[in-house]
N, C-alpha and C positions, 0 to 999 in steps of 0.2 A: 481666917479662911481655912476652908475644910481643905486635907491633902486631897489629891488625886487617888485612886481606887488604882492600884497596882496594876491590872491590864491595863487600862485608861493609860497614864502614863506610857507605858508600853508600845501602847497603839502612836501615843503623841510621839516620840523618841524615833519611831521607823519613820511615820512621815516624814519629818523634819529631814531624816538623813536620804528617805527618796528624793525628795527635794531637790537639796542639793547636789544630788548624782544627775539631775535631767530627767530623769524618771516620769514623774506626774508632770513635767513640763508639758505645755500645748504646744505638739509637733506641727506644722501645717504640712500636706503635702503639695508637691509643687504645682499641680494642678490648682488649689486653693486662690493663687496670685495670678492665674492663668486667666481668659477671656473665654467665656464659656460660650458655648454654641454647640448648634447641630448642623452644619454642613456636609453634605455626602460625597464622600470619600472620591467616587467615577461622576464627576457633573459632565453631563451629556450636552445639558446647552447654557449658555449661559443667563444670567436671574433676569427674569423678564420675556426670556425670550419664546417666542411660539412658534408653530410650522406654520406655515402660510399656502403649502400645500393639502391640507389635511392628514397628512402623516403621524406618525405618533411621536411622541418625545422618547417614548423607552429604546434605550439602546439595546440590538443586535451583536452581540463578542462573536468576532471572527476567527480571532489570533490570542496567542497567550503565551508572554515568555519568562519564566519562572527562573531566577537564580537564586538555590536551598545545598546549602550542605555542600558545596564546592563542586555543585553541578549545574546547567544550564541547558534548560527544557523547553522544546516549542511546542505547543500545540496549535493545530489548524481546524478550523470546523467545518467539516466535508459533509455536504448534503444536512443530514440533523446527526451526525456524529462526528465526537471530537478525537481527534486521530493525535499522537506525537511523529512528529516529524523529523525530531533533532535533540539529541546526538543518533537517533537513529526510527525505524520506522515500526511504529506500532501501536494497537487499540491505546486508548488512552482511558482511566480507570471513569465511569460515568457517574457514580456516585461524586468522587471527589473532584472530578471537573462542573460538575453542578452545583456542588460546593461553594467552589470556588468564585464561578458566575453570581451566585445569589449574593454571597458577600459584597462583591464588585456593586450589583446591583442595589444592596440596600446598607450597607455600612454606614456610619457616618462619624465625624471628629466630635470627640467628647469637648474639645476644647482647645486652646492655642496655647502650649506650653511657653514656645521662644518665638517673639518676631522677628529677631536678627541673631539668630545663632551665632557663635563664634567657632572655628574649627575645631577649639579645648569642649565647646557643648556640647557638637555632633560625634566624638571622640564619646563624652561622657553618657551621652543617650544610647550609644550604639548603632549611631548611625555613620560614621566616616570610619572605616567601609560598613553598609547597611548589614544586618543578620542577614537578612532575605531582600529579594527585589522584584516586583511583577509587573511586566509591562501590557497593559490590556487594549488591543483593539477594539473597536465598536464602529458601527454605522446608525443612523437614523433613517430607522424606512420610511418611502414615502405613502401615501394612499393605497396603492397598492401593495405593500411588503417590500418593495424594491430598492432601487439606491445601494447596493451592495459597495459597487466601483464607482460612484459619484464620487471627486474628490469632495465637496462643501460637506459631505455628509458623516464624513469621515473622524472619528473620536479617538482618541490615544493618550493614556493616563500610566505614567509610571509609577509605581508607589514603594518605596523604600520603608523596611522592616529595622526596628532598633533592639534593644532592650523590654524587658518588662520593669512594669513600675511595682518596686514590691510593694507598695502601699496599696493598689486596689488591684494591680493583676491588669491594670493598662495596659496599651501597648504605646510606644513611641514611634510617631510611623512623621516620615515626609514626602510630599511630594516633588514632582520632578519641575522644575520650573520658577518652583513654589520654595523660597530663603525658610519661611518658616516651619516649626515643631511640632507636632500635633500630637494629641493621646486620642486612641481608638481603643474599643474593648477589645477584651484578648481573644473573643474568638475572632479578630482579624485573623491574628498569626495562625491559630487552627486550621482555617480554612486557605490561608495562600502558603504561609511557610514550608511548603512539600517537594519533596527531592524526586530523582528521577522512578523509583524506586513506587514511592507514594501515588504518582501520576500513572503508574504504568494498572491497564489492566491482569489481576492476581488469575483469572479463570483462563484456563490451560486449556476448557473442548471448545468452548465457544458455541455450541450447539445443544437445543432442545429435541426432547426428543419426536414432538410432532411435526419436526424438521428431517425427519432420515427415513431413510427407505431401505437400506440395508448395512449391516454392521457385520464385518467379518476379523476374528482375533484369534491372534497365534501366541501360543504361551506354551511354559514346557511343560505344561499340566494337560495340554490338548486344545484342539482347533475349532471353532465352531462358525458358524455364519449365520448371522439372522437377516430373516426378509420380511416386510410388512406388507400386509394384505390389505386388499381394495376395501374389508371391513375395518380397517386400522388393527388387528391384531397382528402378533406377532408369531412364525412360525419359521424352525431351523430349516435349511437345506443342509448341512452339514453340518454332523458326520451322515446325520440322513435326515428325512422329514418328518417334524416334529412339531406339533404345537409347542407354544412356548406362554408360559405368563406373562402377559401383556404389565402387568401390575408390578410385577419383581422387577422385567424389563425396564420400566419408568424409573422404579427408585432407582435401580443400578448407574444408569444414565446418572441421574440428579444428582448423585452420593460422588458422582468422578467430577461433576460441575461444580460442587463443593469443595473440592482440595484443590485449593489458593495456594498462588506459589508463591516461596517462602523466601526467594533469591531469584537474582536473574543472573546465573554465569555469562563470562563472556564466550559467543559462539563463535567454534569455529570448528574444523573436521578432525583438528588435533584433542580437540576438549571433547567432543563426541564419543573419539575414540576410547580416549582414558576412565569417560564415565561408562564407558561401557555398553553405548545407543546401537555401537553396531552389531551388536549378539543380546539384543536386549530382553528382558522378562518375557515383558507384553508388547506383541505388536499389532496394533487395530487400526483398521481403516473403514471412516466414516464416510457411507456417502449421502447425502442430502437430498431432498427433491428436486433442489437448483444450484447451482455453483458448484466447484470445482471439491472434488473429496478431501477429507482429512485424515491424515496421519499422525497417531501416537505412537511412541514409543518410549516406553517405560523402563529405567533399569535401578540396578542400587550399585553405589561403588564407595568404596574408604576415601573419606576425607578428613586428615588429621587423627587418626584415630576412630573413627567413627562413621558407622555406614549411613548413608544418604539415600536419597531417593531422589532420582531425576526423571524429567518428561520432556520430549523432545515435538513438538506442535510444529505438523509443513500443511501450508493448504498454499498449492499454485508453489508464486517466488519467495511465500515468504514465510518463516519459521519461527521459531521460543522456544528457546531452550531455559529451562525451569528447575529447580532445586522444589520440592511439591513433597506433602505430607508422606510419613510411612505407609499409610492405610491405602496411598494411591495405589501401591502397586498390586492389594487383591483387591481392586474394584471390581476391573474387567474378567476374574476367573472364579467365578463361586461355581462352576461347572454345569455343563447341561445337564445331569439329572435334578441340579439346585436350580436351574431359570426355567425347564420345560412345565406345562400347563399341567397340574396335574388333578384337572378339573373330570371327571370320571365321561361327560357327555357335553356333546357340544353342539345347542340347537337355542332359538329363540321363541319365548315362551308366547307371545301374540301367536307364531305362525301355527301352533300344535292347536288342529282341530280332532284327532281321535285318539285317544290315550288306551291303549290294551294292556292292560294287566295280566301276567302269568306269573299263576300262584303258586305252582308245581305239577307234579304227572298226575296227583290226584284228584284235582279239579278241573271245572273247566276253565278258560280265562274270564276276565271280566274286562267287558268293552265300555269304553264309554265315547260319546261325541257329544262334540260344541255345538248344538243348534241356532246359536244365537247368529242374528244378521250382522253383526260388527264382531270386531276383535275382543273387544273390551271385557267385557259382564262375563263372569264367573258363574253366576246364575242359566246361562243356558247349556251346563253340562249336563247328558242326561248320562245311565245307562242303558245301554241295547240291546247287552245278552251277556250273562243267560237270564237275567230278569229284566224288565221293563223300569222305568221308573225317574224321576229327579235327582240328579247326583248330589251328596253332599259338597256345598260350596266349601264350607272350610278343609272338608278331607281331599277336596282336588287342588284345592289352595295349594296347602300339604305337601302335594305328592308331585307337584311341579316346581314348587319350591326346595324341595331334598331333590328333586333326580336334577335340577338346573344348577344345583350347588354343591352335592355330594363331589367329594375330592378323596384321592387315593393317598392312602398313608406309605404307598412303594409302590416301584414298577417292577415288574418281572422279566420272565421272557418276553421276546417280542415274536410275531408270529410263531407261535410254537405250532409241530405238528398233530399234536392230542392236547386239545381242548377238555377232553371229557378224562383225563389225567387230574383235570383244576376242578372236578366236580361241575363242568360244563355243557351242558348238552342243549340239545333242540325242546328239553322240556323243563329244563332251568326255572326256578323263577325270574321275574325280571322284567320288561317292560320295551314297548314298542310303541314309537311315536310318530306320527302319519300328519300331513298335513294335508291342505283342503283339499288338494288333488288326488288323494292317497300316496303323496311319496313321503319314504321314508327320512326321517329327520332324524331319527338316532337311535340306539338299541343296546338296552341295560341286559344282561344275562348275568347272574347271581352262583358262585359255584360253591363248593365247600371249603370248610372251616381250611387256617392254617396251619400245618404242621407246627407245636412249639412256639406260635404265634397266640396267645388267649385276646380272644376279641376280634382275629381280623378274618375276614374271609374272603377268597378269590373270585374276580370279577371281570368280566370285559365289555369295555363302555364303547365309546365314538372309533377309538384304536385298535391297532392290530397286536396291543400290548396285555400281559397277563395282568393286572389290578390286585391290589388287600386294602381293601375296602375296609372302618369301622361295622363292625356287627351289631352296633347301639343305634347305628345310625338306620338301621336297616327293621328294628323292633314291631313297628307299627307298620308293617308292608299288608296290606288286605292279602284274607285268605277265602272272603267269602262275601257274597253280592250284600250282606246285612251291613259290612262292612262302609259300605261306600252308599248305601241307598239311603235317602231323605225317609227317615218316620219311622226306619226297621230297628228293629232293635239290637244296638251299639253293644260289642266285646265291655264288660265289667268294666268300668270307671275308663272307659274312651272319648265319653263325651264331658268328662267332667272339667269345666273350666272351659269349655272353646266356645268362640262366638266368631261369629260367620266376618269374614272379612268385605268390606266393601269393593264390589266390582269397580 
């Protein structure tokens, strides 16, 4: 007999000694000797059974009481929100209470571990005392939805939380009632195993912003007040009145709806104190289109070494006090010259039926009007002096498109008393916009360059404020009726590349 080939050998010699360590032995897990099934975890009625009112069989969770982490959590379901109630009162997180529902509702036993546990099994599975324990109410509605308070209708399943199985990441779960062992997958525990902490809603404003009507904040950077208009845009009353960017306003809102809080201290006037709420950063008060306004107030104060950020939520009787990101406390202060609109005019492009263009003191202006019967078509802009003629579609495109968009790269003075100081006068170029009545919707005046500024030049738009306008932006302003008339012939490479946009 030929020897073995020295790896060979080799190979044989480690087997052998895995062997005998247990190693390659066939482990079974204990699920293997188990009684396999799919029975659902919350059974609503029992097998067989059906309404006999035409109701439905899916259950309705009313109630829900969570004991995670050596705390115990009630939740109530008021109207279509799930509220905690206990240890104390407040929104309850909606994500993870639907969560938590759905599992309820579709979980089910991978199988029957123990028929008759013994006190050393429930010990060993982690269930005598359970990790976690959730007691879930339900009803069975009838025909109509209803049955809430019918006792017959009434469901209640406790489910006790174990150990995980480290062979597939089971979970050991039993029920209340119910001697025997069960394995569920693990995202049981996922979804019920949650402390008070996990259950509680993390969002501090509670509020959208096509919910408010006016927002006023006090910080020691300065004050400001915002009011929403019957257009939904947004404009300051204080420090004075100001348009405001509708668009910065949103995100700003959205970006404080975002910092989640990251603690709940416990409240009281002494902990307020200490963290500092009553001399706070930021103070803002929300008020809504309906219900009663909200109060932030934002501070930072040393905790252990280390400075915090807290937010203090009162609407009505009730309050949150909040441990909340560092970022939260410049949400509310990027300052009014950083939230005001700084949108150069402010009018709506359907309503402008006669656009006047002023070229300078050297010409005359160039008129044009919308003859068309609807709002719509771009195509019924003519000009009407100082030549006659079909306006170009895409150069009024153009020019309503730059004067409804143009934005100021700064603000200046505000009502200064020499205008013609900024290169401003009554013969400015610049532009005036009339609608069907002849009233005026807005009016561009174009002034001179910046001092020390290359590229911007002074402007005043819809406000009473001085404007610096881009100069690039302003390149292609008509100077001359060829400019804008259908067939005349176009400034040297003006027409090159454009096609007429559809009315």
């Amino acid at each position: 007999m030929r020897p073995l080939p020295r790896r060979m050998g080799a190979l044989l010699v480690l087997t052998a000694a895995l062997a005998g360590t247990g190693l390659l032995a066939c482990k079974k897990k204990p699920e293997d000797t188990a009684t396999q099934h799919q029975e659902q975890i919350f059974t609503a009625t029992p097998s067989g059974e059906r309404s006999q009112d035409g109701g439905t069989e899916a259950p309705v969770f009313t109630n829900l009481t969570v004991q995670s982490k050596g705390t115990t959590t009630v939740l109530e379901l008021q109207g279509a929100t799930w509220r905690i109630t206990a240890p104390l009162s407040a929104r309850a997180d909606k994500w993870t209470a639907d969560n938590l529902i759905r599992q309820l509702q579709s979980a089910k036993f991978k199988s029957t571990v123990k028929e008759a546990p013994t006190a050393e099994d429930l010990k060993a599975y982690g269930l005598e005392p359970p990790v976690f324990s959730v007691t879930a109410q339900a009803y069975l509605p009838d025909a109509t939805g209803g049955g809430r308070d019918e006792p017959g209708r009434q469901r209640t399943v406790t489910l006790h939380g174990g150990l995980e199985n480290p062979f597939d990441g089971s979970l050991y779960v039993r029920r209340e009632g119910d001697p025997r062992v069960y394995a569920a997958d693990g995202s049981v525990r996922y979804a019920l195993d949650k402390d008070l902490y996990a259950l509680r809603e993390k969002e501090f404003l509670g509020l959208e912003e096509p919910s408010l009507k006016t927002l006023s904040v006090t910080a020691k950077s300065g004050a400001y007040t915002l009011e929403k208009e019957p257009d939904k845009t947004w404009r300051f009353t204080k420090p004075s009145s100001l348009r405001a960017d509708a668009a910065k306003i949103k995100r700003m809102l959205q970006s404080l709806r975002e910092q989640r809080a990251l603690a709940f201290p416990a409240d009281s006037a002494e902990e307020r104190s200490r963290l500092g709420l009553d001399k706070p950063l930021v103070d803002a008060l929300f008020s809504p289109t309906t219900g009663e306004p909200v109060r932030v107030r934002i501070s930072r104060a040393e905790a252990q070494g280390t400075a915090k950020v807290y937010a203090l939520h009162e609407q009505g009787t009730e309050a949150i006090l909040a441990e909340v990101p560092e970022a939260a406390a410049t949400v509310l202060i990027p300052g009014v010259q950083e939230l005001r609109d700084k949108t150069v005019l402010s009018f709506r492009k359907e309503d402008v039926k006669r656009l006047t263009l002023l070229v300078g003191p050297e010409a005359p202006p160039l008129t044009l009007e919308n003859t068309a019967s609807n709002t719509g078509p771009l195509d019924g802009w003519r000009m009407v002096s100082p030549q006659t003629g079909k306006a170009k579609t895409w150069k009024v495109a153009s020019l309503l498109n730059l004067l409804g968009t143009l934005k100021a790269s700064a603000m200046g003075e505000a009502s200064p008393k020499k205008w013609a100081s900024y290169g401003i006068t009554s013969t400015s170029r610049g532009a005036v916009l009339l609608d069907a009545n002849n009233r005026e919707l807005a009016r561009l005046s174009i002034g001179s360059e910046v001092p020390g500024q290359n590229g911007l030049v002074y402007a005043r738009g819809s406000g009473d404020e001085v404007l610096e306008v881009e100069q690039a932006r302003l390149a292609e302003w008509p100077s001359r009726p060829e400019d804008v008339l259908e067939g005349a012939p176009a400034a040297k490479g003006e027409d090159a590349g454009k096609e007429s946009p559809q009315p």
